[in-house]
MIVEXTI-723181 format. One record per residue: residue in three letters; x negated, y, z of N, C-alpha, C in turn; residue number from 1. Coordinates in nm, 4 decimals, decimal comma. Each point is the difference from the previous one (the first is absolute). Example, Ala and Ser with C-alpha at 12.3 -4.5 7.8 and 13.67 -1.06 7.14 Angstrom:
REM residues 2
   type         nX         nY         nZ        caX        caY        caZ         cX         cY         cZ   seq
    Ala    -1,3190    -0,5690     0,7800     0,0890     0,1190     0,0000    -0,0900     0,1200     0,0000     1
    Ser     0,0350     0,1050    -0,0720    -0,0820     0,1190     0,0060     0,0770     0,1090     0,0730     2
END
This chain:
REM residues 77
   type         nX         nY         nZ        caX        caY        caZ         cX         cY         cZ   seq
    Unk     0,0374     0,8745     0,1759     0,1300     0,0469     0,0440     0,0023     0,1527    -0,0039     1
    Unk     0,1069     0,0651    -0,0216     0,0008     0,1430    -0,0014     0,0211    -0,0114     0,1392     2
    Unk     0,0354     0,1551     0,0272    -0,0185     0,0771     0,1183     0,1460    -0,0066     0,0754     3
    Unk     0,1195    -0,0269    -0,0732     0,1281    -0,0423     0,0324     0,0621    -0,1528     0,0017     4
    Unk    -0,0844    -0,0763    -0,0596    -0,0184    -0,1372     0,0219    -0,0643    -0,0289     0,1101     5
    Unk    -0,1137     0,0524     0,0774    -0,0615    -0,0058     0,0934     0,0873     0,0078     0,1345     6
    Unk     0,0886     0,1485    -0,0152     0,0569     0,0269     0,0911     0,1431    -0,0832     0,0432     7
    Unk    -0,0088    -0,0665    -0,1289     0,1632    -0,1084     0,0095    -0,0687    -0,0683     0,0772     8
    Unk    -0,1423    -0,0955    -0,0276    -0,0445    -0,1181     0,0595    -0,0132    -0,0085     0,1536     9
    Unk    -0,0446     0,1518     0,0415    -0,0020     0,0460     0,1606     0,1412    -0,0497     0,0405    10
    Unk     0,0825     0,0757    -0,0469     0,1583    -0,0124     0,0538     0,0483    -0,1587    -0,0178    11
    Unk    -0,0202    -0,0487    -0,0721     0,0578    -0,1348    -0,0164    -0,0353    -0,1086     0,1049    12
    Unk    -0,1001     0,0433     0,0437    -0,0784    -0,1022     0,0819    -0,0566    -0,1409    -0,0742    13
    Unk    -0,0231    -0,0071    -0,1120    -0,0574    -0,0916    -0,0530    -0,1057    -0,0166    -0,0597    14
    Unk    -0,0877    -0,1228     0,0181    -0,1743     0,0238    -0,0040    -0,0149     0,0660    -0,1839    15
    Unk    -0,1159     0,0950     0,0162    -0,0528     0,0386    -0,1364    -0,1274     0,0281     0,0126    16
    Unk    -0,0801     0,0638    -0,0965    -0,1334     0,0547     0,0031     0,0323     0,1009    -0,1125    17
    Unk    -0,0713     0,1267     0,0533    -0,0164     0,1014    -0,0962    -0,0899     0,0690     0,0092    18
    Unk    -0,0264     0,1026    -0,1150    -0,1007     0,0938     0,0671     0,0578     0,1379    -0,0619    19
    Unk    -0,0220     0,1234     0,0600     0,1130     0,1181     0,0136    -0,0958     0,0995    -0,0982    20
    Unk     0,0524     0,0829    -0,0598    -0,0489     0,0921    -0,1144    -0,1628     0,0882     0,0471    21
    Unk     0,0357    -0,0208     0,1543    -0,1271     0,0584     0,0640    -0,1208    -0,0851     0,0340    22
    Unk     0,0441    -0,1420    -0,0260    -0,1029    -0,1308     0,0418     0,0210    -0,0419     0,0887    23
    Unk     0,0857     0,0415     0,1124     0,0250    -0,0786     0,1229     0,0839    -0,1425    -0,0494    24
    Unk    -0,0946    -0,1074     0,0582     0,0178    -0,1749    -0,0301     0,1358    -0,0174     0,1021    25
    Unk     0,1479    -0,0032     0,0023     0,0713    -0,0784     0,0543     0,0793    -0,1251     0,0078    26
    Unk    -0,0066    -0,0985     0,0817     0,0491    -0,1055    -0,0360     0,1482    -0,0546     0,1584    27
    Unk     0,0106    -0,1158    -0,0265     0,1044    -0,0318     0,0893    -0,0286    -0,1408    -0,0486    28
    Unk    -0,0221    -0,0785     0,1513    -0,0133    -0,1287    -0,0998     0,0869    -0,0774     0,0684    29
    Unk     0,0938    -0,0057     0,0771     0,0931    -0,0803     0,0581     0,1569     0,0746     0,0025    30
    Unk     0,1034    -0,0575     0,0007     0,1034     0,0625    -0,0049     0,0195     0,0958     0,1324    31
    Unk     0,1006     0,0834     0,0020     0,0087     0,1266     0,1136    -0,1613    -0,0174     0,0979    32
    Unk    -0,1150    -0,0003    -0,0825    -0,1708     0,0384     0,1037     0,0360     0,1279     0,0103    33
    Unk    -0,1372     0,0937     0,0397    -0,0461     0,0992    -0,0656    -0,0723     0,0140    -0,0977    34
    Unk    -0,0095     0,1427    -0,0865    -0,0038     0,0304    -0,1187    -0,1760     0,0203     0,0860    35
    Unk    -0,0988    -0,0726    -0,0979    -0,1525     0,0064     0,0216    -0,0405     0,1112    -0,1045    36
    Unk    -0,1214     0,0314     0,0478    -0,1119     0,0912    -0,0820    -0,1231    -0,0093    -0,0191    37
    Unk    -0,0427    -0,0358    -0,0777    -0,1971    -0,0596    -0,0356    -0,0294     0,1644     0,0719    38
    Unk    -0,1106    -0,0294     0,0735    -0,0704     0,1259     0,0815    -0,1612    -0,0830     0,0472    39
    Unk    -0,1117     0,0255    -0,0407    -0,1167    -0,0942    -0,0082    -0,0166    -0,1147     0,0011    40
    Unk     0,0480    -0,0411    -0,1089    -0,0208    -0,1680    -0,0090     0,1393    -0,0809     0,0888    41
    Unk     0,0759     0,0629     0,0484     0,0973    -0,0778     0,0762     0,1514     0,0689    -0,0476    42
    Unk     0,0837    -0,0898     0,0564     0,1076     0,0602     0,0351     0,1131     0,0459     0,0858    43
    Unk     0,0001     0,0741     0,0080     0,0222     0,0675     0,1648     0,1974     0,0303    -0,0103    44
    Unk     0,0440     0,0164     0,0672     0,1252    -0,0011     0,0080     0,0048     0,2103    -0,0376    45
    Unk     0,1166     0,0339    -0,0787    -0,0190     0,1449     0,0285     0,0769     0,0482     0,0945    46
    Unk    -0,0660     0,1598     0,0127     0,0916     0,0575     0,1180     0,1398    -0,0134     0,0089    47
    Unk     0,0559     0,0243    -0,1049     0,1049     0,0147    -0,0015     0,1124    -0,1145    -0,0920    48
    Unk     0,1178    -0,0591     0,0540     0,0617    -0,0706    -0,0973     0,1389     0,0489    -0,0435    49
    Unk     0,0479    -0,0425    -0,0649     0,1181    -0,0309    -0,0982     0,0352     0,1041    -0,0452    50
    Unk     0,1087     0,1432     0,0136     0,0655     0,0824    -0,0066    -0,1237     0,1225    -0,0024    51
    Unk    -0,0701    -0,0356     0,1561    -0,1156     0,1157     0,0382    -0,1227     0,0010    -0,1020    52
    Unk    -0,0283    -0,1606    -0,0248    -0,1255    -0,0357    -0,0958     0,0387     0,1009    -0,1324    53
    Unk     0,1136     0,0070    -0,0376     0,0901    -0,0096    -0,1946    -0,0321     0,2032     0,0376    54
    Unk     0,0041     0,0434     0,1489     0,0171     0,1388    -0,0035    -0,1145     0,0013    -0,0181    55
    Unk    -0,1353    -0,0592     0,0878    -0,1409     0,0618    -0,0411    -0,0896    -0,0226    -0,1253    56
    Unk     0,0480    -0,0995    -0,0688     0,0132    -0,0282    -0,1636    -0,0147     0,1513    -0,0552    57
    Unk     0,1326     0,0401     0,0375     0,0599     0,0921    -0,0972    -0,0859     0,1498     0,0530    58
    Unk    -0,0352     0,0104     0,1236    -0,0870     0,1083     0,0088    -0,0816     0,0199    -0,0316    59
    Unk    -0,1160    -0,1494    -0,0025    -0,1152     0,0149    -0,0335    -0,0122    -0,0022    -0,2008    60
    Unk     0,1267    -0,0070    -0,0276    -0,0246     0,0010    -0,1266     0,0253     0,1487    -0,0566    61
    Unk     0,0814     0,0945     0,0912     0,0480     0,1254    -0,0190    -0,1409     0,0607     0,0801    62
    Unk    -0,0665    -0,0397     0,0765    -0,1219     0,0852    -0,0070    -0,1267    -0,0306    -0,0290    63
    Unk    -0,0082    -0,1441    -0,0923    -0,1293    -0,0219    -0,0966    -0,0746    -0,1039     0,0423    64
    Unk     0,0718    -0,0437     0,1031    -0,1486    -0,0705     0,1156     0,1017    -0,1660    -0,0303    65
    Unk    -0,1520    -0,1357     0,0330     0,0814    -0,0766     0,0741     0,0187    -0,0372     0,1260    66
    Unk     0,0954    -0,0910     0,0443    -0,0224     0,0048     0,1610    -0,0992    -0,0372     0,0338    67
    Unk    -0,0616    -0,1266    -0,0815    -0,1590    -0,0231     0,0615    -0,0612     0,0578     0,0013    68
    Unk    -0,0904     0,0443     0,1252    -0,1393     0,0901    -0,0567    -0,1134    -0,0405    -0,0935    69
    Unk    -0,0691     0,0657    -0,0624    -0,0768    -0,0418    -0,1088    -0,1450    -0,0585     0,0967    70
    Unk     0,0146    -0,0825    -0,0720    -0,1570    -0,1014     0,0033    -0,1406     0,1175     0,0392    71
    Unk    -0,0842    -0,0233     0,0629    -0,0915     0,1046     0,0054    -0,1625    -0,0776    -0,0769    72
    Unk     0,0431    -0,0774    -0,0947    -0,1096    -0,0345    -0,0627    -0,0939    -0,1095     0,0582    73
    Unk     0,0332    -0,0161     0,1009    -0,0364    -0,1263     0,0446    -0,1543     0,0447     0,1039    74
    Unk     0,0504     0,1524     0,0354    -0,1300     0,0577     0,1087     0,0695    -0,0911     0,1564    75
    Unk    -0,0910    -0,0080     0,0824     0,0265    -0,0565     0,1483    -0,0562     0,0847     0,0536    76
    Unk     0,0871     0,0715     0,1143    -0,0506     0,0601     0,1160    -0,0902    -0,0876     0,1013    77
END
């Protein structure tokens, strides 16, 4: 999905799976859920949804990053 297909799927409220130009995994798997995010092996609901989710999309793509934080290689504290 592009990056404006993505952001329709947030707004629509209808289940999808994608993954965003930065690698962040999002999906929706039930009608009006929340929009999920693969974050170590799971999937966690994200901070933010619908309108707010489509704004931090768009920041983290205007400043390089994705919302997930990156994997640390698989070290354990």
């Amino acid at each position: 999905m592009t990056d404006q297909q993505i952001k329709e799927a947030i707004r629509s409220s209808l289940p999808f799976f994608a993954v965003t130009r930065r690698g962040d995994v999002l999906a929706r798997y039930v009608f009006m859920g929340p929009v999920l995010r693969w974050s170590w092996n799971q999937m966690i609901p994200t901070p933010l949804q619908d309108e707010d989710l489509v704004w931090l999309l768009q920041a983290a793509d205007e400043d390089g990053h994705a919302i997930t934080p990156p994997a640390e290689g698989g070290k354990k504290t």
